[in-house]
Residue, then its C-alpha position, 0 to 999 in steps of 0.5 A: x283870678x282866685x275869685x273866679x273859683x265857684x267850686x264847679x269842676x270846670x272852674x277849677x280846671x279853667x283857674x289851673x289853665x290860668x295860673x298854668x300860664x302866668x311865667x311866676x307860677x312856672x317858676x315856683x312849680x320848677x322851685x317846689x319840684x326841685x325839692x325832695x320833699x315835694x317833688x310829686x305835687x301836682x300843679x293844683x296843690x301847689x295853686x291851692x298853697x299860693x292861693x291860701x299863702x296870699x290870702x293870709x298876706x294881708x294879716x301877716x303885714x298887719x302883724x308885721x306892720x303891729x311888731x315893728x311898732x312895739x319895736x319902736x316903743x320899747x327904744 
């Protein structure tokens, strides 16, 4: 979905429609809204922090996969 977005305004609008429909993204609208702190985010903000979040998930399992193995070296 994300490589979708080509930056046009109506790309950006299509993208929210189509996040706005999947059941997790509803959920994590209801979660961040239940938080004081960022309780007035709007629906694209919110899609533009799970799109960077995911982005960065492949170096953060690499930087876990890397931690893990120093672990097990210093045993």
């Amino acid at each position: 979905m994300a490589e979708q977005e080509h930056g046009s305004s109506s790309s950006k609008k299509t993208n929210l429609l189509v996040y706005k429909n999947l059941t997790l993204f509803q959920i994590i609208i209801k979660a961040v809204r239940l938080n004081a702190r960022t309780s007035g985010a709007t629906d694209l903000g919110i899609i533009n922090c799970i799109k960077l979040w995911l982005a960065q998930s492949k170096n953060r399992l690499k930087n876990k996969r890397l931690s893990m193995n120093n672990e097990e070296e210093k045993h």
